[in-house]
LOZAPA-38191 format. One record per residue: x, y negated, z of N, C-alpha, C in turn. Coordinates in steps of 0.05 Angstrom, whole numbers, padded with zeros to 5 digits, always signed. Atoms other than C-alpha are relative to their C-alpha. Last residue first. Layout:
<recs>
XYZXYZXYZ/...
</recs>
This chain:
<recs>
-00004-00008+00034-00869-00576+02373+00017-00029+00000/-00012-00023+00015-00874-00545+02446+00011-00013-00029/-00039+00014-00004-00896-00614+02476+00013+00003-00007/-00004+00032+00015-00970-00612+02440+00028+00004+00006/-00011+00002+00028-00970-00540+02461+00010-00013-00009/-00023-00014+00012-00955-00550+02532-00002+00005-00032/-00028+00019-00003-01002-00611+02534+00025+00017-00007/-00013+00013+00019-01056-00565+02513+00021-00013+00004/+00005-00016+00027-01055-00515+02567+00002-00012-00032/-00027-00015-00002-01040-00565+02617+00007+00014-00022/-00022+00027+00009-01106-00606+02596+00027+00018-00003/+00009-00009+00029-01147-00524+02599+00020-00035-00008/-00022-00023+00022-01116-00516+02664-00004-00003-00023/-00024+00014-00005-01145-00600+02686+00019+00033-00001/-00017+00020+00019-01208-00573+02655+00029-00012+00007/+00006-00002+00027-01222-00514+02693+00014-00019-00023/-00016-00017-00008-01208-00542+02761+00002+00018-00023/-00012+00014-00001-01266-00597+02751+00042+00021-00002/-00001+00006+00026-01307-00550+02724+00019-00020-00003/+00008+00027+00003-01304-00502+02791+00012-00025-00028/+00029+00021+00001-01325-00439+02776+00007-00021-00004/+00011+00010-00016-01245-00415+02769-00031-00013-00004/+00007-00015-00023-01207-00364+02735-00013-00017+00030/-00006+00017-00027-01176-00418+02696-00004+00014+00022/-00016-00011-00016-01180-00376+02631+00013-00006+00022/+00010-00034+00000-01233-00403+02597+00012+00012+00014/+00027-00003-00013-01204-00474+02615-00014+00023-00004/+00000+00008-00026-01143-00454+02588-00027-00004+00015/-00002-00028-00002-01161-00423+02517-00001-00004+00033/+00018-00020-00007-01207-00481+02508+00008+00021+00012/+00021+00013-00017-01149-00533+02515-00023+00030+00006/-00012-00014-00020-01112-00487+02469-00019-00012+00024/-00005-00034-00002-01153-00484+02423+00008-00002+00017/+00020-00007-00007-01163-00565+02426-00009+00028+00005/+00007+00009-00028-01097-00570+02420-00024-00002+00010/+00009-00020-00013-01090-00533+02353-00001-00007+00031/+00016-00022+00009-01064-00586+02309+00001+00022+00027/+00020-00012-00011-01046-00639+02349-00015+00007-00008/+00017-00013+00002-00973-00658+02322-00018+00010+00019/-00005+00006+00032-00917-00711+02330-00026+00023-00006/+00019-00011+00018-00935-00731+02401+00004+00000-00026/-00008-00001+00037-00877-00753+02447-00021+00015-00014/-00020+00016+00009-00887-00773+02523-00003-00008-00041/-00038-00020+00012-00939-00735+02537+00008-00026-00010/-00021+00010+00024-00989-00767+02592+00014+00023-00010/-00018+00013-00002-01038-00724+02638+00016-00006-00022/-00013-00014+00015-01108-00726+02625+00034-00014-00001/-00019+00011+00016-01155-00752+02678+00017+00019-00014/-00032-00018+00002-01213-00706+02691+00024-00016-00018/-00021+00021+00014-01281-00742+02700+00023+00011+00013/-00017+00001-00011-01343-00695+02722+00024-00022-00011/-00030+00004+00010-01411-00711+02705+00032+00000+00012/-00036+00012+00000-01468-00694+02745+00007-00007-00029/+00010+00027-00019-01551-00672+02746+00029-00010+00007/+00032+00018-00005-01534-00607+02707+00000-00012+00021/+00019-00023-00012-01467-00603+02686-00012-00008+00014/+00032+00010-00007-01432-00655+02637-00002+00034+00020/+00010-00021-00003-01347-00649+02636-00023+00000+00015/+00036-00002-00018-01324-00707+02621-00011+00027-00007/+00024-00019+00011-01240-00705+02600-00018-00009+00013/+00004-00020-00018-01192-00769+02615-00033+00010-00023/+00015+00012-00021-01167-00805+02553-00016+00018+00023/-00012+00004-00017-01106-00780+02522-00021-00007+00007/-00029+00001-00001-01148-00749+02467+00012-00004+00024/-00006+00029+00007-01228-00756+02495+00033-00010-00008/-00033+00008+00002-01248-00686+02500+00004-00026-00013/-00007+00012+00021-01317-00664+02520+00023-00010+00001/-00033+00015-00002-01334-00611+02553-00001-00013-00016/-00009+00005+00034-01409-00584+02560+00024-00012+00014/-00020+00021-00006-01435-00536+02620+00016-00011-00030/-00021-00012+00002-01492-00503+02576+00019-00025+00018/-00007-00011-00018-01566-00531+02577+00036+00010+00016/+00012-00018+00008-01569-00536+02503+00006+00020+00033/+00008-00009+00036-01518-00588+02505-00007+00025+00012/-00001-00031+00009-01506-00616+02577-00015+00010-00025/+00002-00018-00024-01500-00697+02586-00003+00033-00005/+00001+00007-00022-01496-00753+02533-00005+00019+00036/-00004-00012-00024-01474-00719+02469-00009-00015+00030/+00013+00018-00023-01504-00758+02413+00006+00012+00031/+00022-00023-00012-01490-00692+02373-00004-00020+00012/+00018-00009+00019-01439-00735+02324-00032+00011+00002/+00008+00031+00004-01412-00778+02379-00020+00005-00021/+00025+00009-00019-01398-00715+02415-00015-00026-00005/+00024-00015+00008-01367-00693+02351-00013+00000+00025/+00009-00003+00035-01316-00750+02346-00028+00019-00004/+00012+00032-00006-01301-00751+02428-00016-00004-00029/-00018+00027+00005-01285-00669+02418-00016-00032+00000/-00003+00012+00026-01328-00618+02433+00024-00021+00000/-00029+00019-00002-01330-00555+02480+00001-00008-00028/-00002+00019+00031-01396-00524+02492+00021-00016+00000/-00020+00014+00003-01396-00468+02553-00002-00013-00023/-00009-00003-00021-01453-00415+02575+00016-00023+00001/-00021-00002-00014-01483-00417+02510+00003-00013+00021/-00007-00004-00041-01547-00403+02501+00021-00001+00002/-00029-00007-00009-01557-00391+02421+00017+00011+00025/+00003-00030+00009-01615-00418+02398+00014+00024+00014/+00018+00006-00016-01608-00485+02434-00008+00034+00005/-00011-00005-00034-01544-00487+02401-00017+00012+00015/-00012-00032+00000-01579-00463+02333+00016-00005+00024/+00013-00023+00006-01622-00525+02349+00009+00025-00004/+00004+00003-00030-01573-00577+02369-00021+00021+00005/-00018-00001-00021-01544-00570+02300-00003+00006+00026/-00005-00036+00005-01603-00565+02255+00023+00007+00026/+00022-00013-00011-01622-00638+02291+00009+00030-00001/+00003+00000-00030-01552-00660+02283-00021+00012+00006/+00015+00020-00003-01541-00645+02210-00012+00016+00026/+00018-00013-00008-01510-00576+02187-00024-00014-00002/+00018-00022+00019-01473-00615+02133-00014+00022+00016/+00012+00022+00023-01457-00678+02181-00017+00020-00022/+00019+00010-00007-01438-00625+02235-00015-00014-00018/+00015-00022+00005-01390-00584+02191-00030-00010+00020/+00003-00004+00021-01356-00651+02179-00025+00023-00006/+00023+00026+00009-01350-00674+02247-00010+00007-00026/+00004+00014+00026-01317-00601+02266-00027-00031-00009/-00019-00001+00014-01305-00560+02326+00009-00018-00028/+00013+00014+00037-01373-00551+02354+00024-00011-00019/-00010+00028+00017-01333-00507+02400-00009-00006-00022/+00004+00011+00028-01379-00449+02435+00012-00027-00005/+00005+00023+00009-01380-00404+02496+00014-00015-00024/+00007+00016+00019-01417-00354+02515+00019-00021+00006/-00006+00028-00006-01399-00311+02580-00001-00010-00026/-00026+00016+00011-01414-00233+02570-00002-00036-00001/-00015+00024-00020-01466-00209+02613+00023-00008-00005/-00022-00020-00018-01482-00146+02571+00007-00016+00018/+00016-00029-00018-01548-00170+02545+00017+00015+00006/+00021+00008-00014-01516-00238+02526-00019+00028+00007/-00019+00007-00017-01457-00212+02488-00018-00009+00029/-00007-00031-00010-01499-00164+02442+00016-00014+00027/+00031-00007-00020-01540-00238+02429+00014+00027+00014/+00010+00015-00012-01472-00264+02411-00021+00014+00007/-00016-00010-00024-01447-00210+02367-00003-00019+00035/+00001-00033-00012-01510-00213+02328+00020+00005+00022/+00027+00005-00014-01498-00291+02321-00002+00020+00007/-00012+00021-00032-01421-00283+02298-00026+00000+00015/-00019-00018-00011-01439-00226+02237+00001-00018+00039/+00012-00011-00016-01493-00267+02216+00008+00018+00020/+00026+00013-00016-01451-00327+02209-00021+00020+00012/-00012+00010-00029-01392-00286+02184-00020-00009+00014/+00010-00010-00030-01441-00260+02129+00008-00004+00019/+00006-00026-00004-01448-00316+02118+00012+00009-00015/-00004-00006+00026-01419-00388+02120-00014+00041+00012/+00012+00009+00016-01440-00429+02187-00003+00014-00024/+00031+00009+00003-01440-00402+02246-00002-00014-00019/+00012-00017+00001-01361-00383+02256-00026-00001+00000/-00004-00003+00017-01337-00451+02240-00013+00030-00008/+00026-00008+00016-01376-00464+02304+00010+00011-00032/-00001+00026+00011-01314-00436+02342-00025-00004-00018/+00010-00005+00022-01339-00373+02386+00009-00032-00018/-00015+00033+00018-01298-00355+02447-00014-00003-00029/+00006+00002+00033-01337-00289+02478+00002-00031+00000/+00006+00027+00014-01315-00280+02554+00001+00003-00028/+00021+00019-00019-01321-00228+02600-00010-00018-00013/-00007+00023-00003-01295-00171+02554-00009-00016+00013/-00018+00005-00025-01283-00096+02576+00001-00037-00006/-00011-00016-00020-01316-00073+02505+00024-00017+00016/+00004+00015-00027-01341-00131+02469+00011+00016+00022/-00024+00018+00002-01312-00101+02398+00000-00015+00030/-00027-00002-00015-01348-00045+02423+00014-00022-00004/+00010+00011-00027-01428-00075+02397+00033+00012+00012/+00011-00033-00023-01400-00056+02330+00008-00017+00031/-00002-00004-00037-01412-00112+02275-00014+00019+00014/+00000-00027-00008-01415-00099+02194+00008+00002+00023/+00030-00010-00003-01395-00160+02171+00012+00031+00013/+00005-00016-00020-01332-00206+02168-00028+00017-00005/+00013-00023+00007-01332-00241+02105-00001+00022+00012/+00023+00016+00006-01316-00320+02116-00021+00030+00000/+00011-00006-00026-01249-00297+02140-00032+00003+00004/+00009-00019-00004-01233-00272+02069-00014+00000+00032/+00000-00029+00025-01230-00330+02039-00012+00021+00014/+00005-00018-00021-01222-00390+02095+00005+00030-00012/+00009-00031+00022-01192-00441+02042-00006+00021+00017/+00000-00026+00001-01189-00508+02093-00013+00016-00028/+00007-00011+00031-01157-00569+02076-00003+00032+00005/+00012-00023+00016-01154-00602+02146-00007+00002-00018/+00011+00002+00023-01124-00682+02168-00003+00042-00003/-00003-00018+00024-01089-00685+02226-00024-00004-00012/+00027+00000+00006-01064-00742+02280-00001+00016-00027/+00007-00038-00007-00989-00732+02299-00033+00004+00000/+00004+00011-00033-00982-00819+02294-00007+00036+00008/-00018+00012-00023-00946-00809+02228+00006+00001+00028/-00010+00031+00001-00998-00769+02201+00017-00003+00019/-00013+00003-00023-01000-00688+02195+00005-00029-00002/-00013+00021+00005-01039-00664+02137+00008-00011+00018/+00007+00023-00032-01058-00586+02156+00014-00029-00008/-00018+00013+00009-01071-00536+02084-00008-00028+00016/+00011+00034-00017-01114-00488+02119+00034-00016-00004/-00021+00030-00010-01101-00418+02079-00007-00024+00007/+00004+00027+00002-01144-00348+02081+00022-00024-00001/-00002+00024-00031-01126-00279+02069+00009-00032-00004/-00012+00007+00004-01160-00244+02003+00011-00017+00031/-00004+00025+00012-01196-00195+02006+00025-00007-00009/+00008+00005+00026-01208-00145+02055+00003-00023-00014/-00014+00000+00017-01179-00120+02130-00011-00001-00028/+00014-00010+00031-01226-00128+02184+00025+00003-00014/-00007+00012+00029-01189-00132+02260-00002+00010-00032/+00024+00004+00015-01221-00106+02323+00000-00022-00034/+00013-00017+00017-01157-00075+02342-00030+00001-00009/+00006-00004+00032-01119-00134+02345-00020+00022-00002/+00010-00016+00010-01106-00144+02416-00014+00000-00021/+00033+00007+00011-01064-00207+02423-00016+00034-00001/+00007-00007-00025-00993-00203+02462-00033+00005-00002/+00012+00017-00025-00961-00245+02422-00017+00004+00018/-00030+00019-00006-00929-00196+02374-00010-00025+00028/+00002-00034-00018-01003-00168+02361+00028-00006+00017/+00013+00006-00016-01007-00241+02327+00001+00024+00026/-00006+00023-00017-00952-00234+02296-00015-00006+00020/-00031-00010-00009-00964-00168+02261+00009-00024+00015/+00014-00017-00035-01041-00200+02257+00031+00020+00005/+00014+00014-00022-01007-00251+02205-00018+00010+00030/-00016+00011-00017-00961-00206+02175-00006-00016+00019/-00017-00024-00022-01007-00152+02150+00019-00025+00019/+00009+00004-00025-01050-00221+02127+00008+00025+00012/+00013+00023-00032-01001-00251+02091-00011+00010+00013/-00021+00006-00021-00984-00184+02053+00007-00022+00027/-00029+00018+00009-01043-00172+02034+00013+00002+00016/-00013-00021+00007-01118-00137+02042+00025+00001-00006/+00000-00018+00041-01140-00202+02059+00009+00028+00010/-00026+00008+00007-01158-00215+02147+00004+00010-00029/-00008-00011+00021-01217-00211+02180+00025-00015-00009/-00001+00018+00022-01238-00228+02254-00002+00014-00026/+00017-00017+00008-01242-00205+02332+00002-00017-00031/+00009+00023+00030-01180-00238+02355-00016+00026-00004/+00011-00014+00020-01177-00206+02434-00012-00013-00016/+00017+00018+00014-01141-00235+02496-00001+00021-00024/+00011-00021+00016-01125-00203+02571-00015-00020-00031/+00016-00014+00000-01089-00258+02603-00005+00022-00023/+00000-00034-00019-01021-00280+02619-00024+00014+00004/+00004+00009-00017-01023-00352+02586+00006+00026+00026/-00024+00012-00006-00991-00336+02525+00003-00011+00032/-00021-00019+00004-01050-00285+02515+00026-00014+00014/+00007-00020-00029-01098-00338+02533+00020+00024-00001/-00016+00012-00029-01059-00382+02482-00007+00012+00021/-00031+00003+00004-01062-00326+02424+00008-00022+00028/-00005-00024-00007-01135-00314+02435+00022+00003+00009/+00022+00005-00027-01154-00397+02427+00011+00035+00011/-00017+00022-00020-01102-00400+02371-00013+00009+00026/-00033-00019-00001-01131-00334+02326+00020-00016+00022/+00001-00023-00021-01205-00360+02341+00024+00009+00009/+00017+00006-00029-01185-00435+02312+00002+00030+00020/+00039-00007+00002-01146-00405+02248-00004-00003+00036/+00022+00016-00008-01070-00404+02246-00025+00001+00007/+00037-00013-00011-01002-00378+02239-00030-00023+00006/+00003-00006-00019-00938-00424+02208-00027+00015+00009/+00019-00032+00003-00917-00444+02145-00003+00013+00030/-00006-00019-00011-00878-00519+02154-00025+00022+00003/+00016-00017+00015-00866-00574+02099-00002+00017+00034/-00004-00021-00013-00844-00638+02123-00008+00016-00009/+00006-00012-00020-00855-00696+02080+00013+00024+00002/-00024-00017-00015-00832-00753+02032-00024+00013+00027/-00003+00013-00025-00898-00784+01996+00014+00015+00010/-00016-00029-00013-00893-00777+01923-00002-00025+00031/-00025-00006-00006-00948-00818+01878+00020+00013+00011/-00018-00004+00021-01015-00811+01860+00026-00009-00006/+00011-00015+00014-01043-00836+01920+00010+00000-00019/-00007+00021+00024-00986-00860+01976-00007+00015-00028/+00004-00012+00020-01003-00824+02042-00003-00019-00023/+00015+00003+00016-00971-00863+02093-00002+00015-00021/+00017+00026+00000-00912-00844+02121-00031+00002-00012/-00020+00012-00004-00864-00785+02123-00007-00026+00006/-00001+00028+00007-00924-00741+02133+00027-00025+00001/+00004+00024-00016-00916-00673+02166+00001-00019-00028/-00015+00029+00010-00955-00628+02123+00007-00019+00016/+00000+00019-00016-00973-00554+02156+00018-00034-00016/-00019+00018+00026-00991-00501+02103+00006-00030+00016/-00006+00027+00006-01029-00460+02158+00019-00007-00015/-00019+00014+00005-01046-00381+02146+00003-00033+00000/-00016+00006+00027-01094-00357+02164+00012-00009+00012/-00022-00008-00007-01147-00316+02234+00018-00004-00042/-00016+00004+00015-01211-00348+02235+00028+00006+00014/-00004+00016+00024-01267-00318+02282+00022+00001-00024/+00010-00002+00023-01285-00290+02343-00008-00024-00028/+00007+00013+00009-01249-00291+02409-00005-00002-00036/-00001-00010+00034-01243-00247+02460-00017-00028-00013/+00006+00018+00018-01225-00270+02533-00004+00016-00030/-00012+00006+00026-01214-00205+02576-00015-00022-00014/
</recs>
């Protein structure tokens, strides 16, 4: 079983009719749809035909009965799901070229606590986005469940996920709670491997890095692999392709990294095509 720990809201998705035009009206799309990094990454291994599990929180609300009612709907095991608050919203800006913009409100995700070494029960793999390492108690909540994951032989691994949340950790702090950490797996993007100076395996860990259409590199020790990425035709949105990407390669059921990443390309491309 994949389990994955974190954000589970609501998106406010903006397509863009054009250019954003400040203090004036810019014609767009509106569309309300499920969200949060952990909640994607569980939801595509689920879609995939595996065993998946959102470990998270959710308000005390009606958004968020409906948002793990959907998610459970997809095949997700829910039953390590908080209930308090308020449930979160990620208001997504969608450009022209399907390039996004995030306005996250996390709320209640931010307030997980109180971790029981079962939520790991029967899992191989722990999915951790870094979003989960930064705000406490989530943060202490995500580290504890991490070390419980590592003295059961659960698989680590970790999307630095954000240029932004790098800049306010700052690279040194950054490469340091990796280091801390041990993960098994580091999946970044071309933007936050540029942030971490990525040049070969982060904190030991096979690292991924994702270059949009440009073929994947996947560092492990004394290599690099190079995984072309096959074309899509039409791209109007790539929110959550990097989820999915992760959910695939986690779920490739294969050592080899080269064989990994070209399920985890597939894996996104069907989202991207889906919308």
């Amino acid at each position: 079983m994949l389990a994955a720990l974190g954000d589970l809201v609501e998106d406010v998705v903006v397509h863009l009719g054009g250019p954003l035009r400040e203090a004036s009206d810019t014609m767009a799309r509106i569309v309300r749809r499920r969200g949060g990094s952990a909640a994607n990454v569980a939801e595509t291994a689920a879609a995939l035909g595996h065993r998946a599990r959102f470990i998270g929180q959710v308000g005390a609300d009606a958004i968020g009965a409906a948002l793990v009612d959907e998610l459970a709907r997809a095949g997700v095991d829910v039953s390590c799901v908080g209930r308090r608050g308020r449930t979160g919203t990620i208001v997504v800006l969608v450009d022209q070229y399907g390039e996004r913009t995030m306005l996250p409100d996390r709320a209640a995700c931010l307030e997980l606590s109180e971790p029981r070494k079962d939520w790991l029960a029967e899992v191989a793999t722990l999915h951790v986005p870094l979003y989960s390492l930064v705000t406490s108690p989530l943060a202490d909540t995500t580290i504890t469940v991490i070390g419980w994951a590592h003295e059961l032989g659960v698989r680590v691994s970790i999307d630095v996920s954000s240029v932004a949340l790098i800049d306010e950790i700052g690279q040194v702090r950054m490469l340091e709670l990796l280091e801390s950490l041990r993960p098994d797996v580091v999946f970044a993007n071309a933007d936050e491997a540029q942030a971490l100076d990525i040049d070969g395996p982060v904190a030991g860990a096979t690292t991924v890095v994702k270059h949009g259409p440009d073929p994947v590199v996947v560092y492990i020790a004394g290599e690099s692999v190079v995984v072309p990425v096959p074309p899509i035709e039409h791209v109007t949105d790539t929110t959550g392709a990097g989820d999915a990407f992760a959910a695939g390669y986690l779920t490739a059921g294969s050592t080899n990294p080269e064989a990994a990443a070209i399920a985890g390309c597939r894996a996104a491309a069907t989202l991207i095509s889906s919308r």
